[in-house]
DRENDRENZA-518872 format. One record per residue: z negated, x negated, y negated of N, C-alpha, C in turn. Coordinates in steps of 0.02 Angstrom, whole numbers, padded with zeros to 5 digits, always signed. Example, Ala and Ser with C-alpha at 12.3 -4.5 7.8 and 13.67 -1.06 7.14 Angstrom:
<pts>
-00390-00660+00284-00390-00615+00225-00390-00660+00165 -00354-00642+00112-00357-00684+00053-00394-00645-00002 
</pts>
This chain:
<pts>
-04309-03825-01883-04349-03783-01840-04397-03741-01881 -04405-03673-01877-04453-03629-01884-04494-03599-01821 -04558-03583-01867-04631-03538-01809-04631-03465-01838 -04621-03431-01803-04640-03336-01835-04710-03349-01807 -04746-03327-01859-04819-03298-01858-04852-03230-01832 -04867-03199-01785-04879-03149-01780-04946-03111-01787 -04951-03064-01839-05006-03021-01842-05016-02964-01805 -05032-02967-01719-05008-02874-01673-05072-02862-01680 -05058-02792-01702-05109-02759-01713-05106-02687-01673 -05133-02622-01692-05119-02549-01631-05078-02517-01686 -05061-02530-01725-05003-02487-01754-04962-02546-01790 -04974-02595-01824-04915-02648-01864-04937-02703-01825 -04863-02732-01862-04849-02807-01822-04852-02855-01911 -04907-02883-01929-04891-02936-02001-04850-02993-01987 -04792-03000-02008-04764-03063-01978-04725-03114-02046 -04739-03189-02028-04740-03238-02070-04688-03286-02058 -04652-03322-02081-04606-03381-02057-04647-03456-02100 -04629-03501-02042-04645-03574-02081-04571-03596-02138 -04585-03618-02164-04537-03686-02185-04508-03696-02138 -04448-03752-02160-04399-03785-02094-04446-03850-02091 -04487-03877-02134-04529-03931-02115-04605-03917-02068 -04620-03868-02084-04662-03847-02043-04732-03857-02070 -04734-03846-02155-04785-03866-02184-04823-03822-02210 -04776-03756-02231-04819-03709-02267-04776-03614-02237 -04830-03580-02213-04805-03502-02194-04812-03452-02255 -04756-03398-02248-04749-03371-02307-04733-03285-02265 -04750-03255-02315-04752-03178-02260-04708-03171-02275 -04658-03115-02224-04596-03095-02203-04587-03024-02219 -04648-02961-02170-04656-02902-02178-04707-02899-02135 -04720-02813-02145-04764-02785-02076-04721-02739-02057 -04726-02729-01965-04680-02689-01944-04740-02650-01908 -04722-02564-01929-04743-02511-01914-04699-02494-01879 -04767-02458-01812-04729-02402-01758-04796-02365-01784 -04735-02293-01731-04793-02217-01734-04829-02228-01694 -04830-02245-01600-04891-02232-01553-04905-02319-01558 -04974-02351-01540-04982-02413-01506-04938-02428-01443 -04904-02377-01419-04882-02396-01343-04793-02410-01374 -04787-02381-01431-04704-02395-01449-04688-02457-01477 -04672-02469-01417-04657-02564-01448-04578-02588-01459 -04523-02544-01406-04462-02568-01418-04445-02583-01460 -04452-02539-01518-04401-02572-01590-04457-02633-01617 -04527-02642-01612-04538-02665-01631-04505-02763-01597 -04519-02757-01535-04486-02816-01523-04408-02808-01536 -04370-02775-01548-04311-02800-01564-04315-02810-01642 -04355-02764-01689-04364-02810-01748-04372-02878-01749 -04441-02922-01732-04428-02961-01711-04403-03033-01660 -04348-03001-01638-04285-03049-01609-04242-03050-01650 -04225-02995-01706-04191-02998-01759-04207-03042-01794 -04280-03033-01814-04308-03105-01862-04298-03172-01835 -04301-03179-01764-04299-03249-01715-04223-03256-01746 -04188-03235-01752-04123-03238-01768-04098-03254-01824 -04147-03208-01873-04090-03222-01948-04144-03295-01971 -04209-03311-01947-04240-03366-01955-04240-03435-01926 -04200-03423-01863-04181-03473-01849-04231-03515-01807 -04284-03473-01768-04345-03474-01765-04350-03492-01669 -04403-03563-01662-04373-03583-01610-04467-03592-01559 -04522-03533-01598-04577-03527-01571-04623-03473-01610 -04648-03464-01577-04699-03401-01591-04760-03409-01592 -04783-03403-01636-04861-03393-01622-04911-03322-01638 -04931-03315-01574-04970-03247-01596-05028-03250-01597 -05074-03196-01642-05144-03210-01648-05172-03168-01593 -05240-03221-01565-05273-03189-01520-05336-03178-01540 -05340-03103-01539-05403-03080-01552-05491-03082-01516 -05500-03136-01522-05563-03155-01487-05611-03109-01519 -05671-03117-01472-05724-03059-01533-05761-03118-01548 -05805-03118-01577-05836-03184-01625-05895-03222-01572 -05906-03198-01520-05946-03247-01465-05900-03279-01419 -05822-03283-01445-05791-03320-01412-05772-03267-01325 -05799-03212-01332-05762-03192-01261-05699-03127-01283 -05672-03105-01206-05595-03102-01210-05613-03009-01204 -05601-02968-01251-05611-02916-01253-05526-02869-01221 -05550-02813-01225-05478-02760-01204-05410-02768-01273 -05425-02798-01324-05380-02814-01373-05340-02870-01354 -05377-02924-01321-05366-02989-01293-05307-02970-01238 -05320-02925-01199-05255-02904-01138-05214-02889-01174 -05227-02825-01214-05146-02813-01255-05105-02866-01265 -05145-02914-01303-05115-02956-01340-05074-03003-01294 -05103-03017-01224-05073-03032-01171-05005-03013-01179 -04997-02953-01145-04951-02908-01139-04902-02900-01161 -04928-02908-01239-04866-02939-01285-04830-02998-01276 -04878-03030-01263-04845-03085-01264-04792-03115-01234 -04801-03095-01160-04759-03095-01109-04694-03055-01118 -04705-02992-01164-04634-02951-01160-04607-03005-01228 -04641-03010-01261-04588-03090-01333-04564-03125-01279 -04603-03158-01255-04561-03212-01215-04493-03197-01165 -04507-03135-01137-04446-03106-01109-04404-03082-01143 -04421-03073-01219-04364-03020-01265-04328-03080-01288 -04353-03124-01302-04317-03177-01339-04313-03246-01316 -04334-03266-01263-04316-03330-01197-04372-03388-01249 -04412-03373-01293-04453-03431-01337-04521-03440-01307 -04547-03486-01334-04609-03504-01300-04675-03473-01342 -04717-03444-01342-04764-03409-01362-04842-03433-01354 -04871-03454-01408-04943-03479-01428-04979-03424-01451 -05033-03417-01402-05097-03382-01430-05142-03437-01480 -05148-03405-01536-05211-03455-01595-05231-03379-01610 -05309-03417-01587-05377-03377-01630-05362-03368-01690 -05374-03295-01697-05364-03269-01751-05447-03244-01793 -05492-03255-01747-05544-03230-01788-05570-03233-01861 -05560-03218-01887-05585-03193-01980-05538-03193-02011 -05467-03194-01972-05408-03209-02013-05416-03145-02073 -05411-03084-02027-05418-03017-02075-05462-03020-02143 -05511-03041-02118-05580-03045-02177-05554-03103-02220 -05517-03160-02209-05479-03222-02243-05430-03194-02298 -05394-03140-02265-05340-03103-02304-05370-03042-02331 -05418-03025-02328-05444-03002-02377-05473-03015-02433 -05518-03051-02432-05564-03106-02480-05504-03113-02509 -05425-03140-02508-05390-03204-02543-05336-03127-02598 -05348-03083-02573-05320-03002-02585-05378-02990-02660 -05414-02999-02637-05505-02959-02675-05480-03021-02720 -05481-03081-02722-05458-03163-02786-05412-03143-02838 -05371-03105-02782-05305-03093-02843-05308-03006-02866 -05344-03003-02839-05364-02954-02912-05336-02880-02876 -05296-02881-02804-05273-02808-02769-05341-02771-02771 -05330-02707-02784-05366-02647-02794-05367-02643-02723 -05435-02618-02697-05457-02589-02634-05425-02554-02599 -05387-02511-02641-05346-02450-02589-05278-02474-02561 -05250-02538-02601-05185-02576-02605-05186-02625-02528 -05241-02630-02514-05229-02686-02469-05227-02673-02421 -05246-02625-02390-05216-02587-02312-05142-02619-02308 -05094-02617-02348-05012-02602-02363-05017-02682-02337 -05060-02744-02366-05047-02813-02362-05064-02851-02337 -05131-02830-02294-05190-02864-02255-05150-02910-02193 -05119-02848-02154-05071-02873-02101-05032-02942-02092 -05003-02928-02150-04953-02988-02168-04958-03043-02193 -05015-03048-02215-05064-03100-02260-05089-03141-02194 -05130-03099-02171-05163-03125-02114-05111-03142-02052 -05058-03142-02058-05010-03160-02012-04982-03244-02040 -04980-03248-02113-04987-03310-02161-05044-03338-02111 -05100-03327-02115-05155-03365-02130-05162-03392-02043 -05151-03335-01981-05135-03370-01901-05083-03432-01915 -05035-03444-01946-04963-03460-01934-04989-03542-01996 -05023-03519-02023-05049-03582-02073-05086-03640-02031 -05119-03593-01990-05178-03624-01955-05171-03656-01929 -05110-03649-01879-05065-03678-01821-05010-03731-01853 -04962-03735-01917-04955-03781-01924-05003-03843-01933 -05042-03813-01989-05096-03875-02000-05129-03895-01953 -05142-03876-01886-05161-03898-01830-05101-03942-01814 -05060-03944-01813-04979-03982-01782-04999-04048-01844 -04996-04036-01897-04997-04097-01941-05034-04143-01917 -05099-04107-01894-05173-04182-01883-05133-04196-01824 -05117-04176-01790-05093-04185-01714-05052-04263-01728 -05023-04260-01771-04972-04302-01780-04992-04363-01818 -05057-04363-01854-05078-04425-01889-05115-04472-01855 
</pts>
């Protein structure tokens, strides 16, 4: 069993796969569209990934704002969610994503990426770092 990680954002999607053990997420890509509203190819990109990964849950990040309430990013993210679950018949987890971005940046700024470089990586990193979160939440679950 694999988890796709999802980073939706208003123009890319950062997306991550677990292990088949379910121990450690590793980035995949970021998928760019032109408008926020063009989503088709983006969900058939990933159902393609549900596919060649073998991938039997989803988790997407939900963008809380940092007092814990549910802003107009929070619906999108809704929205999405519901059309994954219809594009690909899987079950779909919202995990707080708050500081993930600023997480994948800081760990970007460690290794030494130049400032202008990380626009290109932020996405996908931070799609690691939702998809990390959520296994290691599953691990304690289990001890």
């Amino acid at each position: 069993m694999r988890i796709l990680g999802l980073d939706f954002g208003t123009k890319t999607v950062g997306v991550a796969v677990s292990d088949e053990l379910l121990i450690t997420a590793q980035g995949v890509e970021i998928i760019r569209r032109k408008a926020p509203t063009k989503l088709r190819q983006t969900l058939a990109r990933i159902d393609e990934l549900v596919g060649e990964y073998g991938v039997e849950k989803i988790v997407l990040g939900y963008p809380k704002n940092m007092n814990n309430t549910e802003g107009e990013r929070c619906e999108r993210t809704q929205e999405f969610k519901e059309m994954l679950e219809k594009r690909t018949g899987l079950d779909v987890v919202l995990w707080d994503e708050r500081l993930t971005t600023v997480s994948a940046d800081n760990a970007m700024m460690e290794m030494g990426i130049r400032r202008e470089n990380r626009k290109e990586y932020v996405d996908e990193i931070a799609a690691i770092f939702i998809l990390q979160g959520y296994l290691d939440f599953l691990a304690n679950q289990t001890k």
